[in-house]
TORSE-530561 format. One record per residue (C-alpha): x, y, z. Coordinates in nm, 4 decimals. Layout:
REM residues N
> X; Y; Z
...
REM end
This chain:
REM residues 346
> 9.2234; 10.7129; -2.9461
> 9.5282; 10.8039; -3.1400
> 9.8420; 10.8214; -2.8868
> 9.9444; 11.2107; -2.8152
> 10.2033; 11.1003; -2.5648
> 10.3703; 11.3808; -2.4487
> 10.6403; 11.1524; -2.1860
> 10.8676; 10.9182; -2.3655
> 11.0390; 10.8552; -2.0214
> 10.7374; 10.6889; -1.8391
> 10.6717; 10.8325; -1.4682
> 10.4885; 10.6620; -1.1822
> 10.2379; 10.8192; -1.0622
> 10.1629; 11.0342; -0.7002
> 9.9281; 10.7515; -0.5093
> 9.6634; 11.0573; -0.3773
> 9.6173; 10.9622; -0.0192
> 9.2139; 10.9446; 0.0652
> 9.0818; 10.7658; -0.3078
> 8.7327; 10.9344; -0.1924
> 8.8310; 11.2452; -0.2777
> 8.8705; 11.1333; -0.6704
> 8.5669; 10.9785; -0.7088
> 8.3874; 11.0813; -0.9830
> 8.0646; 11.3160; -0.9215
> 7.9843; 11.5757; -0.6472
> 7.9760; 11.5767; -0.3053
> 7.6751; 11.8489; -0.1464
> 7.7358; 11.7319; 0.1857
> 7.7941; 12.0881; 0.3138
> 7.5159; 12.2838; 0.1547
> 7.7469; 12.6125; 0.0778
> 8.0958; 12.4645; -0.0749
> 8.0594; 12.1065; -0.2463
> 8.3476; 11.9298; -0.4141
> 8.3707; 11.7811; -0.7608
> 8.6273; 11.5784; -0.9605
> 8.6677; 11.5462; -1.3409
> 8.9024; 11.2711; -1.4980
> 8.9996; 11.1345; -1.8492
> 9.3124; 11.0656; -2.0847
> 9.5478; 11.3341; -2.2119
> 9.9457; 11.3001; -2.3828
> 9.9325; 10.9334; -2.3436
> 9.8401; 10.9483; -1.9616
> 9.5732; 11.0443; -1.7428
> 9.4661; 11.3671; -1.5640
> 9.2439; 11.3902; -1.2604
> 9.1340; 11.7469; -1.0908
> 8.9510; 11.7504; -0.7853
> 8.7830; 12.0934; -0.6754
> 8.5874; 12.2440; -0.3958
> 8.3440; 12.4838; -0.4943
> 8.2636; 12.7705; -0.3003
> 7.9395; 12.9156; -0.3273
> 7.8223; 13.0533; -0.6274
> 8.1127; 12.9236; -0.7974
> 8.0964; 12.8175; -1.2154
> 7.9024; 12.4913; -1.2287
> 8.0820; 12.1248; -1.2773
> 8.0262; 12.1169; -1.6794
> 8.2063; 12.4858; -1.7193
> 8.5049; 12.3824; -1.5201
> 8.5460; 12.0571; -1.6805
> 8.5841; 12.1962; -2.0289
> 8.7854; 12.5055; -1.9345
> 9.0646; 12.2301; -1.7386
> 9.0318; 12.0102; -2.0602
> 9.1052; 12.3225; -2.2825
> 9.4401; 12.3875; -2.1054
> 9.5380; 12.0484; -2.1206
> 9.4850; 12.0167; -2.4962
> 9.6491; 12.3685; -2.5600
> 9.9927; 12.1644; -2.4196
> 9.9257; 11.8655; -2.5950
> 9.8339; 12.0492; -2.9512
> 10.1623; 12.3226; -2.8951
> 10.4539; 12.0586; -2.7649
> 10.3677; 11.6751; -2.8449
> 10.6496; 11.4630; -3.0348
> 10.3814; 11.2434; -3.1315
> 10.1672; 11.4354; -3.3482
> 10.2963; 11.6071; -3.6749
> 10.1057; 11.9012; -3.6206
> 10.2180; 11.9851; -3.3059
> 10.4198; 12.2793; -3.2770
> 10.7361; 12.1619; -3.1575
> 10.7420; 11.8793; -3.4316
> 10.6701; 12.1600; -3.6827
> 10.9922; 12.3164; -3.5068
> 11.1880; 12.0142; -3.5339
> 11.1053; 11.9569; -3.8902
> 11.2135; 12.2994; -4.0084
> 11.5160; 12.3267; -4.1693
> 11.7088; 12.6760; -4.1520
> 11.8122; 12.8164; -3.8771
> 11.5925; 13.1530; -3.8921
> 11.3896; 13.1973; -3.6199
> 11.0750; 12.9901; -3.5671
> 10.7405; 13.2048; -3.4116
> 10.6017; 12.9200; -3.1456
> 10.3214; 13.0534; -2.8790
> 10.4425; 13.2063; -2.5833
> 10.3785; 12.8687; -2.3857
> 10.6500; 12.6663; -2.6282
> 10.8411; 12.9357; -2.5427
> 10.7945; 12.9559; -2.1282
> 10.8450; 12.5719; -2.1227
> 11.1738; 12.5596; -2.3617
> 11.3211; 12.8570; -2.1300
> 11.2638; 12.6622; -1.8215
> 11.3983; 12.3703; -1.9844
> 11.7093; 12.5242; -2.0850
> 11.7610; 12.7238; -1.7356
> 11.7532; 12.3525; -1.5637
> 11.9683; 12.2588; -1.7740
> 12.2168; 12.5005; -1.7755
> 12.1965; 12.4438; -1.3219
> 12.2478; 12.0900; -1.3533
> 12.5171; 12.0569; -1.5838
> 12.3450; 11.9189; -1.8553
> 12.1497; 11.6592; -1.6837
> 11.8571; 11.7763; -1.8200
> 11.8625; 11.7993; -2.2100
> 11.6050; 11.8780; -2.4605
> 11.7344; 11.7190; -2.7658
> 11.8161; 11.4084; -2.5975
> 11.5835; 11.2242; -2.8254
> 11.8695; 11.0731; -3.0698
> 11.9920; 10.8938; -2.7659
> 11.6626; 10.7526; -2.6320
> 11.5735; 10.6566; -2.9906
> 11.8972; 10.4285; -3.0122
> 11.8106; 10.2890; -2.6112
> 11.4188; 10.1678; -2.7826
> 11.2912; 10.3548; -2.5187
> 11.1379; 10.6283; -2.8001
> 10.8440; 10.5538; -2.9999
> 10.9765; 10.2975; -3.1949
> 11.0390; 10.0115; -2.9397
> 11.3346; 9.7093; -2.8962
> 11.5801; 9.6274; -2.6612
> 11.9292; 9.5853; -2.6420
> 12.2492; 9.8059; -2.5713
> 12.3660; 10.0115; -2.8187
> 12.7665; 9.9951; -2.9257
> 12.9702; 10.3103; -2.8285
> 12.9572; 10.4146; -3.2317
> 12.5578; 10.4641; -3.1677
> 12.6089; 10.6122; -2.9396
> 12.8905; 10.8412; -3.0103
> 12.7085; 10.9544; -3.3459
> 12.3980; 11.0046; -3.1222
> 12.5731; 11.2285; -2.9003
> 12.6856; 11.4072; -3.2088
> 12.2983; 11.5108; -3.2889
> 12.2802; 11.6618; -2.9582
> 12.2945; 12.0508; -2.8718
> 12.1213; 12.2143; -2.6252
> 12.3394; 12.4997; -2.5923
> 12.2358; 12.5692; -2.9398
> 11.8692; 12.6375; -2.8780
> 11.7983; 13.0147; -2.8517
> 11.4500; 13.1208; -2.6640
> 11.3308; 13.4476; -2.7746
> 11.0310; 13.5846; -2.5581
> 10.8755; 13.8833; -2.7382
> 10.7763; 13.8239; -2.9859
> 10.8054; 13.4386; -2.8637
> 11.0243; 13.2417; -3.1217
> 11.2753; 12.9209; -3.1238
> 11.6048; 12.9108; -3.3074
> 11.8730; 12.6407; -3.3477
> 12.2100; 12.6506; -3.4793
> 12.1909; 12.3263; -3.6618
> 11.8822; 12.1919; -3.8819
> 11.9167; 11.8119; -3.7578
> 11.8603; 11.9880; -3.3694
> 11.4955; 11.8251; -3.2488
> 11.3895; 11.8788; -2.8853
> 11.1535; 11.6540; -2.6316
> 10.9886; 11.8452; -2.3819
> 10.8539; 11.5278; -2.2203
> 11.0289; 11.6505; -1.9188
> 10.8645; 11.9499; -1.8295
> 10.5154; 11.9565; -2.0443
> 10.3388; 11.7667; -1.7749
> 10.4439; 11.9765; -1.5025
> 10.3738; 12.3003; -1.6742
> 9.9706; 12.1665; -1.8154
> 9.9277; 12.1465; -1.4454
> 10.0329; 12.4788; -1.3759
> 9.8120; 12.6067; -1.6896
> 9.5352; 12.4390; -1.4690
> 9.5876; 12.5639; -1.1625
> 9.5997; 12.9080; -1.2982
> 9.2513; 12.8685; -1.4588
> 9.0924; 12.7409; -1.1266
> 9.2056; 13.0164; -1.0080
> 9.0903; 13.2672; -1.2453
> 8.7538; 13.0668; -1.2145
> 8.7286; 13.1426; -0.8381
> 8.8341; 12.8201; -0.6787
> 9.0624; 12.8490; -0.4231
> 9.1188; 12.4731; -0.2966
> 9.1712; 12.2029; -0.5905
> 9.4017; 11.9373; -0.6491
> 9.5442; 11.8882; -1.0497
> 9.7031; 11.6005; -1.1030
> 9.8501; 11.5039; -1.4686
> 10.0511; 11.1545; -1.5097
> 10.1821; 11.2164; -1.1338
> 10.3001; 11.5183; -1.1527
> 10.0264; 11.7330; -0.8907
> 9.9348; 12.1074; -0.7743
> 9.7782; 12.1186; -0.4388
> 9.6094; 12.4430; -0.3393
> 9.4435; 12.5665; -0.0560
> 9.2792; 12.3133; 0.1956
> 9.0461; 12.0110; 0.1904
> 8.6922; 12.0391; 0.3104
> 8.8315; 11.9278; 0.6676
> 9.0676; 12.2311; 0.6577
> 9.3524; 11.9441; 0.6417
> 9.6244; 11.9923; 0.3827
> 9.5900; 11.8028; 0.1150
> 9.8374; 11.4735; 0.1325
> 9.9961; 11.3033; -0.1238
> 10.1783; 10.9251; -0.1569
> 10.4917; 10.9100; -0.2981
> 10.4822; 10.5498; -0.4615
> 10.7565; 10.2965; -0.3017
> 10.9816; 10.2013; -0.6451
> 10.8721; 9.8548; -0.6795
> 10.8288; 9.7309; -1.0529
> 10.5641; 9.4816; -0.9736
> 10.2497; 9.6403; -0.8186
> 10.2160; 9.9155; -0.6065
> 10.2728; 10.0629; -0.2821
> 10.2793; 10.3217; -0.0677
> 10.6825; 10.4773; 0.0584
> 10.5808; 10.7677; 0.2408
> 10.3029; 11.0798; 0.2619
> 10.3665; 11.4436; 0.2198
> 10.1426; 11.7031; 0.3153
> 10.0591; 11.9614; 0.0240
> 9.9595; 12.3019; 0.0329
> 10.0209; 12.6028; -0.2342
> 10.2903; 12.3707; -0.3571
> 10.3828; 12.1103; -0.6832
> 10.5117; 11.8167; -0.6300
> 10.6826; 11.5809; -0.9074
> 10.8194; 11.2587; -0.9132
> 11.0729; 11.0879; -1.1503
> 11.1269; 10.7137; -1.1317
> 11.3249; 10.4392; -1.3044
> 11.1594; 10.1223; -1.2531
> 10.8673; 10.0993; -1.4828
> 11.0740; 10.1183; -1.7943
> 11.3946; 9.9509; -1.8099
> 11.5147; 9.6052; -1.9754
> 11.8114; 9.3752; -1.8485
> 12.0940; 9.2617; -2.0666
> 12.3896; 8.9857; -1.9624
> 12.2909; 9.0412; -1.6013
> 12.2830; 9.4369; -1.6070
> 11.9685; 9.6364; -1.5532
> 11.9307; 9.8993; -1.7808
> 11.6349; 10.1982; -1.7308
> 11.5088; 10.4536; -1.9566
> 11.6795; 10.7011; -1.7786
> 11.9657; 10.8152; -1.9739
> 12.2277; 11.0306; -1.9236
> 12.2580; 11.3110; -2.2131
> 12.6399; 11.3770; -2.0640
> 12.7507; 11.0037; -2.1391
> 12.4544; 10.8596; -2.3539
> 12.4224; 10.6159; -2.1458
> 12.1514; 10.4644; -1.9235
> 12.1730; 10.5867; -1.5790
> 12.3760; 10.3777; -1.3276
> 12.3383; 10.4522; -0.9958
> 12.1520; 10.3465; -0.6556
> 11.8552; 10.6220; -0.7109
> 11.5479; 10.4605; -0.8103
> 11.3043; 10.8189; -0.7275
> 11.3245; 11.1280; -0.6809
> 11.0526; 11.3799; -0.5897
> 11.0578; 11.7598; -0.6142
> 10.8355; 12.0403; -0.4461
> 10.7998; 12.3800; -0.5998
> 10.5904; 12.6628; -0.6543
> 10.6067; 12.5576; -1.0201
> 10.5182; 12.2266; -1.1096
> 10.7106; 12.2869; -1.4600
> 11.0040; 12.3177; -1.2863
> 10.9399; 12.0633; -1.0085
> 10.8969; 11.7945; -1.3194
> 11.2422; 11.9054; -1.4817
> 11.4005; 11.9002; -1.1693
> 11.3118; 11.5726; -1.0809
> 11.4324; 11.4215; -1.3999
> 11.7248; 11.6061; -1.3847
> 11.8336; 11.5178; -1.0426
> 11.7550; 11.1584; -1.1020
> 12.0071; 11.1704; -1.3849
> 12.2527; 11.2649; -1.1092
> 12.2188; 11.0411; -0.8878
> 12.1984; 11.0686; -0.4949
> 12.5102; 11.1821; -0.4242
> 12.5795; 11.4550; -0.7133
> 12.2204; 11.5305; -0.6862
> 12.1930; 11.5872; -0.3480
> 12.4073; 11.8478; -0.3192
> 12.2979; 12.0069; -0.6032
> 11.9466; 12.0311; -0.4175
> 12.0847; 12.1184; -0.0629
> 12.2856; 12.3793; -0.2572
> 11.9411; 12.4980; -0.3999
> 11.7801; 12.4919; -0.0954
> 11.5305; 12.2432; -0.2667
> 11.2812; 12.0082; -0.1049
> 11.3444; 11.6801; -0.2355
> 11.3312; 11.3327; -0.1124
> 11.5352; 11.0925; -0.2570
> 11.4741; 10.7327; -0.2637
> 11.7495; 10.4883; -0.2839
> 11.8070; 10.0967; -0.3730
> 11.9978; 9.9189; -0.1478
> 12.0286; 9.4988; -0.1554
> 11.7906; 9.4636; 0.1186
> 11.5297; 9.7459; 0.0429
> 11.4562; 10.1001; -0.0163
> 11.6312; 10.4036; 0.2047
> 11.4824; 10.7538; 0.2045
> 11.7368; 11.0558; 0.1698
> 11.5671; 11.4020; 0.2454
> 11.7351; 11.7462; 0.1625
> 11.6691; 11.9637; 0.4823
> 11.3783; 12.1954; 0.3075
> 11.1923; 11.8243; 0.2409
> 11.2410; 11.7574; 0.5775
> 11.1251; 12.0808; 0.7358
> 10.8022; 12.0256; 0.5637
> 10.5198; 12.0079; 0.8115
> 10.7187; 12.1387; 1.1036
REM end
């Protein structure tokens, strides 16, 4: 299948404690509510939704098709990797009048832009000159670029000239040669357009999660919260750092170890910095986010993973933000919790 890929920056994915609950089919052990899970690709990754049904409810083939319509409605509006997407058709348009987009282009650049604008640029939706020049964009290759790439990179940057217009919903950007990437947010905000049609559809315990970033609502069939894994950052394999308990709540996670090369001795990830252009270098190898909106939960965590653990952390205490940081030291992996992570479960 042709590749839709929404992320360019590659994200590991939530390990879903209890793999019975994802596997494929239905489950009628409890004659009223039965549960159900549907699976498959979408933007380059993979999406799996697990429901419980209560009676009465729409029936398995309904639900499938009304979760896969929301998740091609994001990858159709805000893919960089199809031309007729509407955000390429937005970042091939030359003037600077104002571009209708759906309201959804519009929701997800606003968010985009408001994160930004809180972290100080850390999150920046034309950053794509600068991960084109690091290989980690479409077209792939390694090596560091020289400070004149990058300075002329920089140069094709400018997020503070992106206006959002809501009603009726429009883009506009001071400069033609302005693209933007929502990679970092378009994940996050499918799930939400999922979670919002389960609901509308009557189910009031599921679990959406696209490419790792996941909505739980409700309970389980056990009237346990759901519980997700946050994955230990190991680049080889896979394994289990810690479990949160989930309920009515997103959770997204942005890491640095499945895309990164090494140059004269210096590891270099695919997490750049849009402030310096350059590839992230600090101790922080995840960070995950919990928030009533998954859109936001996936900017966040790419944002605050730019920062680092120590700028980053007090940007989220300041927030009063639930976020677990997870940090690389020689001899292993510490955890670093803001105090809303940590009252989680209390």
């Amino acid at each position: 299948m042709p590749n839709h890929r929404l992320n360019r920056r590659l994200r590991f994915h939530a390990i879903i404690c209890g793999l019975a609950l994802l596997a494929p089919g239905c489950d009628n052990l409890s004659g009223e509510h039965y549960m159900s899970s549907y699976n498959g690709p979408t933007m380059g990754t993979q999406y799996n939704v697990t429901v419980i049904h209560p009676p009465g409810g729409p029936d398995d083939e309904q639900l499938h098709q009304a979760v896969k319509e929301q998740l091609d409605l994001v990858d159709s509006l805000m893919s960089t990797y199809r031309g007729d997407s509407e955000l390429s058709k937005f970042n091939r348009f030359d003037r600077t009048d104002w571009f209708p987009v759906s309201k959804e282009t519009a929701t997800v650049v606003a968010h985009a832009l408001e994160i930004g604008k809180l972290t100080g640029g850390a999150l920046d939706i034309t950053v794509g000159p600068l991960v084109d020049i690091w290989h980690f964009g479409p077209e792939k290759g390694r090596g560091v670029p020289d400070d004149e790439q990058i300075a002329e990179a920089l140069k094709l940057l400018g997020q503070d000239e992106i206006q959002v217009r809501p009603n009726p919903p429009a883009l506009r950007k001071a400069r033609p040669e302005i693209r933007l990437d929502l990679s970092a947010v378009a994940k996050g905000y499918a799930v939400d357009l999922v979670a919002e049609c389960l609901a509308e559809q009557g189910i009031e315990s599921f679990l959406v999660d696209v490419g790792g970033e996941v909505r739980a609502q409700g309970v389980k069939r056990t009237g346990m919260p759901w519980k997700l894994g946050v994955e230990a950052p190991v680049s080889k394999g896979r394994a289990l750092q810690t479990a949160v308990p989930l309920k009515d709540a997103s959770m997204a996670t942005s890491g640095d170890y499945r895309n990164f090369f090494e140059q004269d001795g210096t590891r270099y990830s695919h997490i750049i910095d849009p402030r310096t252009g350059r590839s992230a270098a600090h101790r922080t190898a995840s960070v995950s986010v919990l928030h009533a909106s998954c859109a936001r939960a996936d900017a966040l965590a790419t944002a605050l993973l730019v920062l680092g653990e120590e700028e980053g952390l007090a940007l989220a205490v300041e927030q009063n933000l639930p976020v677990l940081f997870i940090i690389r030291e020689d001899d292993g992996f510490v955890e670093r919790a803001t105090p809303a992570f940590e009252a989680i479960g209390e």
